[in-house]
C-alpha positions in Angstrom: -33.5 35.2 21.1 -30.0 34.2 20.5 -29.3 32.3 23.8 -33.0 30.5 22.5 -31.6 29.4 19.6 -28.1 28.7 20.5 -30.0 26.0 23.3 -32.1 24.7 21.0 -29.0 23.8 18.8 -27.0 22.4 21.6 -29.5 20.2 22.6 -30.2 18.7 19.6 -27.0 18.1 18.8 -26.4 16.2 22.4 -29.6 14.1 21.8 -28.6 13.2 18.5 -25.3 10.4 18.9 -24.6 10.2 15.3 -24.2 13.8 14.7 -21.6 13.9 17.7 -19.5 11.4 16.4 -19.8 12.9 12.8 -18.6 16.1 14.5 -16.1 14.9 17.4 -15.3 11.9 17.1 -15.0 11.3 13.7 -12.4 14.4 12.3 -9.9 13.3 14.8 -10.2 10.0 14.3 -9.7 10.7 10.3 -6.4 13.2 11.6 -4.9 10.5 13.6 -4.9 8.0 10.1 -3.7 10.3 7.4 -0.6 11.9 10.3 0.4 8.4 10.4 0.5 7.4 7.1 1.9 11.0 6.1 4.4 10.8 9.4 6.1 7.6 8.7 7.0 8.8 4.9 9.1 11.2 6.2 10.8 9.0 9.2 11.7 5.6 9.9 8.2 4.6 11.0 7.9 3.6 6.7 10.0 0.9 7.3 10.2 -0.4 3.5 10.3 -4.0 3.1 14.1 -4.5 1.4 14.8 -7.9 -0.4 18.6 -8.7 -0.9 20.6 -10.5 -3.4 24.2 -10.3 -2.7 26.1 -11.4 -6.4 29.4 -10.6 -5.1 29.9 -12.5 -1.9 32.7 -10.9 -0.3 33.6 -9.6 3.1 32.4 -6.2 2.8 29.1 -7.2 0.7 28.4 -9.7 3.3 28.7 -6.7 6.2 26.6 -4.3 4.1 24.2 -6.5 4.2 24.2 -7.5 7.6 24.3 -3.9 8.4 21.1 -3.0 6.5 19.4 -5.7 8.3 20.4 -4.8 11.7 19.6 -1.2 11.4 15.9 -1.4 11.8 15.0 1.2 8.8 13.9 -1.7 6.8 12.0 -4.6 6.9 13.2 -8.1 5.6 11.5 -10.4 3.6 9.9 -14.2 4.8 13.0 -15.2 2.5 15.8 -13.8 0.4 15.9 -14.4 -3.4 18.4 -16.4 -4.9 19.3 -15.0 -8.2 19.0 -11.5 -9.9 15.8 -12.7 -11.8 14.0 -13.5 -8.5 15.1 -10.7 -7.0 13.3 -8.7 -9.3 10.0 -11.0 -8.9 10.0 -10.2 -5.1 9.5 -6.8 -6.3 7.4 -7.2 -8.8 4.8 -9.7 -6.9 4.5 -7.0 -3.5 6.9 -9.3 -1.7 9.1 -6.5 -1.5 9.0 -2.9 -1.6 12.1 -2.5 -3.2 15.1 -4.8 -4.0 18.9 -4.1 -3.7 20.9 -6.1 -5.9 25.0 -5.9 -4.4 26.7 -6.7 -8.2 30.2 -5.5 -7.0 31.9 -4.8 -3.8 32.0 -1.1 -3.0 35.5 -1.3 -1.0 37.0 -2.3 -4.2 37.4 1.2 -6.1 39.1 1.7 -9.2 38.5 4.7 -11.2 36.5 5.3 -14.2 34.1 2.5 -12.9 31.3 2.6 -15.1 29.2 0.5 -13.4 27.0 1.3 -9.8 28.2 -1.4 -6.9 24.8 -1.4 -5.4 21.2 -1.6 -7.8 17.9 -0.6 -6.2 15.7 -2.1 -8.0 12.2 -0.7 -8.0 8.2 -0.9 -9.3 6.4 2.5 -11.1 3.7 1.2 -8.9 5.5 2.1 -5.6 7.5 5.6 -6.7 8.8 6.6 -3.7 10.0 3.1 -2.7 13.0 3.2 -4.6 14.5 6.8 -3.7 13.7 6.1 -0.1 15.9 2.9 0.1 18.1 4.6 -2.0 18.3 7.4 0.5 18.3 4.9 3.5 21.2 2.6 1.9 23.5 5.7 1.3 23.2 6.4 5.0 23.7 3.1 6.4 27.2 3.1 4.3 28.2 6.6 5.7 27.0 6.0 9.2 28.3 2.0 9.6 30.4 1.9 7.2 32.1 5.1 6.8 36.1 3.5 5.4 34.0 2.7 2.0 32.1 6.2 1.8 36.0 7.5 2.5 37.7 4.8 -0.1 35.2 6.0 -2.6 35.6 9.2 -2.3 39.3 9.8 -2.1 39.2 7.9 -5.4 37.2 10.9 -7.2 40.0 13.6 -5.4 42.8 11.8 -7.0 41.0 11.6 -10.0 39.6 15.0 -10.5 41.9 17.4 -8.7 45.3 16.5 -7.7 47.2 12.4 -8.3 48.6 10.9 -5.2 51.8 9.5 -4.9 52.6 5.7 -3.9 53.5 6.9 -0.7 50.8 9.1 -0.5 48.0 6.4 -1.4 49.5 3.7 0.6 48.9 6.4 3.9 45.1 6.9 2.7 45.0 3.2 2.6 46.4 2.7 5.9 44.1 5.8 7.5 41.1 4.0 6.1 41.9 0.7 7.1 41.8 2.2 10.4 38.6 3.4 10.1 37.9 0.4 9.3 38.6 -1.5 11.7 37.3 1.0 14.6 34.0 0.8 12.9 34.1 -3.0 12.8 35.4 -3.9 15.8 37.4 -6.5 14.1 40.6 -6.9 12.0 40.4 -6.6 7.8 41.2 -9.1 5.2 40.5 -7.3 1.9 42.6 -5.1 -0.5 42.5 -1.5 -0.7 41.0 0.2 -3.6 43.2 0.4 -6.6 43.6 4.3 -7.4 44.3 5.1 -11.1 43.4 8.7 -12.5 41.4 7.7 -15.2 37.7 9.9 -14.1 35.3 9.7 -11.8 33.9 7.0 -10.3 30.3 5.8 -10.7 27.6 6.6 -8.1 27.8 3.5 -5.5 24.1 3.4 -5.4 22.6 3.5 -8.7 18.3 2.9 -9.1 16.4 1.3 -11.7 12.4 0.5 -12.4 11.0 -2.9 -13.2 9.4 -2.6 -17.1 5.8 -1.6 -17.1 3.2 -4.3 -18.0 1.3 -1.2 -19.8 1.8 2.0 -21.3 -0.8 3.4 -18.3 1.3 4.6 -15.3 0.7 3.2 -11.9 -1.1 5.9 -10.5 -4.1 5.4 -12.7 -4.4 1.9 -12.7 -4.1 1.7 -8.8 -6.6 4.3 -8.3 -8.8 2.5 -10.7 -9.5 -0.2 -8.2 -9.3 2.2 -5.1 -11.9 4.4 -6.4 -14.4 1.9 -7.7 -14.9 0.1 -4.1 -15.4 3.6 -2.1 -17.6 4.7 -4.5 -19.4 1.0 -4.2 -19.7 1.4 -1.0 -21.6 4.7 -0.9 -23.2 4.0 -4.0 -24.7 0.4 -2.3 -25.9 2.0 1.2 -27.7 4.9 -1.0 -29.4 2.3 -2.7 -30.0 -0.1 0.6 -31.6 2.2 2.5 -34.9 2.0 0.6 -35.3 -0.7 3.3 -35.5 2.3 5.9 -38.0 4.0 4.0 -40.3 1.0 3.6 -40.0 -0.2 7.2 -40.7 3.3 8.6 -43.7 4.1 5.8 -45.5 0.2 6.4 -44.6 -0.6 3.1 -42.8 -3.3 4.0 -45.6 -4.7 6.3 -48.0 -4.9 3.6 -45.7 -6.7 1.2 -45.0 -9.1 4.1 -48.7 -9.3 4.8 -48.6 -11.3 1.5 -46.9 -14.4 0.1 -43.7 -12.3 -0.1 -41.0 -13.0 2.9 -38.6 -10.6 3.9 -35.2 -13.2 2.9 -37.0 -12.7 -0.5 -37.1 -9.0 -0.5 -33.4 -8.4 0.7 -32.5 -11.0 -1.5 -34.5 -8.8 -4.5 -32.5 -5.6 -3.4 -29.4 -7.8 -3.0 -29.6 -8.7 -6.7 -30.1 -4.9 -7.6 -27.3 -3.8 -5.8 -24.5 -6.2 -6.7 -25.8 -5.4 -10.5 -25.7 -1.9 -10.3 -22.4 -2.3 -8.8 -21.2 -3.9 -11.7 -22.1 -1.5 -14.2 -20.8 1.4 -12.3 -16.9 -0.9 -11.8 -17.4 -1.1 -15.9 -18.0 2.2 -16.2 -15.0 3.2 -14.3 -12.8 0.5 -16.2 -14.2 1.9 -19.6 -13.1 5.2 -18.5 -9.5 4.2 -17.6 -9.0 1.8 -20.1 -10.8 4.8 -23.0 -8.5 8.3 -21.7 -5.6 6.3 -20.0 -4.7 2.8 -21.8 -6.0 0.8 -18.7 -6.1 -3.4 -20.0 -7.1 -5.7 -18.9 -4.8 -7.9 -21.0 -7.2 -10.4 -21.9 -8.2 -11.4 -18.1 -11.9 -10.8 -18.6 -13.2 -13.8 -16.5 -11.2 -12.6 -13.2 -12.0 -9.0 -13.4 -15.4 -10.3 -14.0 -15.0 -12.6 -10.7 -13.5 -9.3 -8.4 -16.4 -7.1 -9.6 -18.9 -9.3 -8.4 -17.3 -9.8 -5.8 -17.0 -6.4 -4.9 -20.1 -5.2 -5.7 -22.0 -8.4 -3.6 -19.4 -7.2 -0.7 -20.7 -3.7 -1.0 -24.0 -4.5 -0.9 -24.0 -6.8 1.7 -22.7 -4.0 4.1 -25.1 -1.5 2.7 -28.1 -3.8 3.5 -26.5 -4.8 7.1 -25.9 -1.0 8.2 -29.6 0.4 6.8 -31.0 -3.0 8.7 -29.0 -2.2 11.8 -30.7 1.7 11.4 -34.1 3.0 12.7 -33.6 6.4 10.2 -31.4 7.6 7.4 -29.6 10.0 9.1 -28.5 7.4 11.3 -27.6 5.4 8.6 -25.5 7.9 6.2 -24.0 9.1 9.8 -22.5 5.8 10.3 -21.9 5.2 6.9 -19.7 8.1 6.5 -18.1 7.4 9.6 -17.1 3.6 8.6 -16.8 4.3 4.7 -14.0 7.1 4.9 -12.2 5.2 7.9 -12.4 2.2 5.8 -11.4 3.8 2.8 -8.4 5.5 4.5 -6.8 2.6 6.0 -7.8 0.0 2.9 -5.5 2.0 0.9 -8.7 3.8 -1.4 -7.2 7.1 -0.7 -3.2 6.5 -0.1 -1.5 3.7 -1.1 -0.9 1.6 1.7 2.7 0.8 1.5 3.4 4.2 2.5 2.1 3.3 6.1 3.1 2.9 9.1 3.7 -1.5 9.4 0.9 -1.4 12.4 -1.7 0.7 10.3 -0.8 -1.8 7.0 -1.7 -4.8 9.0 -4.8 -3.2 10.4 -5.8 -2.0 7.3 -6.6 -5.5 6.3 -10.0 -5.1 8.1 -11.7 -2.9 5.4 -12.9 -4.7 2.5 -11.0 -1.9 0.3 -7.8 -3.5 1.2 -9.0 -6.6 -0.9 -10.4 -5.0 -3.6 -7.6 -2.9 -4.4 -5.2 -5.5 -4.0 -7.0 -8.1 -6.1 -7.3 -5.4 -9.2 -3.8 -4.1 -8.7 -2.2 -7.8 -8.8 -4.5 -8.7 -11.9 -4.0 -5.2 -14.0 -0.3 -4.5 -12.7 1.0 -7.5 -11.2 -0.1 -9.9 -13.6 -0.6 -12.2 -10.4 -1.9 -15.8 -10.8 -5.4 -16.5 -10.9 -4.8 -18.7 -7.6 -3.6 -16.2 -5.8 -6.4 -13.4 -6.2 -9.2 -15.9 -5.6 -8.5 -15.8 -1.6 -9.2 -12.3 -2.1 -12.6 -13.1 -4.0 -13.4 -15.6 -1.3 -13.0 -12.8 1.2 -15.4 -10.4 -0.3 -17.7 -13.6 -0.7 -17.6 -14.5 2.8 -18.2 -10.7 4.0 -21.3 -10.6 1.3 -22.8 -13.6 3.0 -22.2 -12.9 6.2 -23.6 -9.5 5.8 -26.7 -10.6 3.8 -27.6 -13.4 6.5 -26.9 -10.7 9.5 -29.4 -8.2 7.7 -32.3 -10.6 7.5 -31.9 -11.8 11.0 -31.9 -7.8 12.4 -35.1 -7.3 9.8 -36.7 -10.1 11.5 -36.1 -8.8 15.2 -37.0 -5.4 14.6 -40.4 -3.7 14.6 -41.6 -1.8 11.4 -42.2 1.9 12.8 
């Protein structure tokens, strides 16, 4: 009776497609995304995009910064800022992961400085951007340029342990110049560091957060946004495949058979949906904005404009997969398939800056990716109003297209 059984089983899962990619296809496929995204924060496939403002302009400022470029850990920006303030706009608009401001030259050592050469500045929004480049930079000064590491550090020995003669610091300088030189190819034209025993030296990369625009932390108002479209998304195809039920039952037939047309009823169900999207985004936002502090800071019309737009988006898809389906389980098959790929690379369930570049740019494909983006610029970024509604027009133009594409599949397919 086993073997019986066990065929029976098999067979039906072979004749059914959906329930082999649910099992095979799609668990891999799920693995492959989240070892990326988890792989590449641990190695140089993150590759953090690094603004630069270089305040001091000298010779060794200029060739840190040239290293840090050249050393493919980072990515550069379309342009650098040009003053400390736009430095910290880069940041704060996503046109940088992190910034470093150079404030001081870090061959130029006196002891006692109080003050950090080099200042990552960071967002709360992106937490591990700012230790990572932090991190990163601190390498790329020990591995490229290892006479300022040295300089540095010989200034904390004399300092804390033991004070070197002139003779004795004029040899250091003259060892590190060397070093210099070997690891520059090229002769030197700045001054040794200054040594006096007056303490230790600050930290020569020092990190720092941009202010926060509420008293919410990041997490929660990211995962505000990333939350509401998945559960959209499942939400809208629950709702859309009524249209499965009806086709298959003759419903449908009979409403057709009288002054009804089917544009009208998908346009009925359309309505539904995009409303019942909205109330379940408020709910969320009430939620957030009730335990957590989430505001909206008196941007009511855009957050208005991005929930319809991501509820009509939603629903578009929901009506176009349970169109495109002859039964439900073909339709929650695919929909689970598309919904937690989509949700993975759109940055629903991990942030997508943490990515791999390749799998941020492909992530631009799922409708997620917009949505977040658009709430996180409006609730943390305090981005313009021109700015988001490219974003709105996206999810428009997916609702559309989606909405005409169900009612020309309705139209070519048979009831039963």
């Amino acid at each position: 009776m086993r073997l019986p059984v066990f065929r029976v089983m098999l067979l039906a899962l072979l004749r059914d497609p959906g329930a082999l990619v649910l099992a095979f296809i799609l668990p891999p496929l799920v693995y492959v995304v989240f070892a990326s995204i988890f792989a590449g924060t641990s190695g140089d496939e993150l590759r953090l995009r690094v603004a630069i403002y270089d305040a001091a302009d000298t010779e060794t400022t200029r060739r840190l910064a040239k290293e840090i470029r050249d050393d493919g850990t980072f990515r550069g920006t379309e342009r650098e800022p040009t003053s400390e303030a736009e430095l910290s706009d880069f940041v704060r608009q996503d046109l940088a992961d992190a910034g470093l401001l150079i404030r001081g030259d870090p061959g130029i050592v006196t002891s006692g400085d109080s003050r950090s050469p080099l200042l990552i500045i960071g967002d709360a929004a992106k937490a591990m951007a700012g230790p990572i480049a932090s991190g990163q930079i601190q390498r790329i000064i020990n591995e490229r340029m290892p006479d300022t590491a040295w300089r540095r550090a010989f200034v904390d020995i004399e300092s804390t342990f033991v004070s070197l003669t002139p003779e004795q610091k004029g040899r250091v300088d003259a060892v590190l110049e060397t070093i210099k030189r070997e690891s520059t190819d090229q002769p030197s034209d700045e001054d040794g560091a200054e040594i006096k025993n007056s303490g230790r030296t600050a930290p020569i990369v020092e990190r720092t957060d941009l202010e926060k625009p509420m008293k919410a932390s990041a997490a929660v108002v990211y995962y505000a946004g990333a939350v509401a479209i998945m559960f959209l998304m499942f939400a809208s195809l629950q709702g859309a495949m009524q249209i499965i039920d009806e086709r298959r039952s003759g419903v449908m037939d009979r409403l057709l058979a009288g002054s009804a047309r089917r544009s009208s009823l998908l346009a009925g169900k359309f309505a539904f949906l995009i409303v019942q999207g909205f109330l379940q985004v408020s709910l969320i936002f009430a939620a957030a904005a009730l335990l957590y502090d989430v505001n909206l800071g008196g941007r009511w019309t855009m957050w208005v404009a991005i929930s319809l737009a991501a509820s009509a988006a939603a629903a578009g898809v929901g009506l176009l997969l349970s169109a495109a389906c002859s039964t439900r389980e073909q339709a929650q098959t695919l929909s689970t398939f598309l919904i937690l790929i989509a949700s993975a690379i759109g940055g629903s369930m991990v942030p997508r800056y943490l990515m791999p570049p390749w799998l941020q740019d492909v992530g631009w494909i799922a409708p997620n990716a917009w949505v977040v983006e658009a709430y996180h610029g409006l609730l943390w970024r305090n981005t313009p109003d021109a700015a988001l509604w490219p974003l709105i027009g996206l999810m428009l133009t997916l609702a559309v297209v989606s909405f005409t594409a169900s009612t020309a599949l309705l139209h070519g397919r048979p009831s039963r």
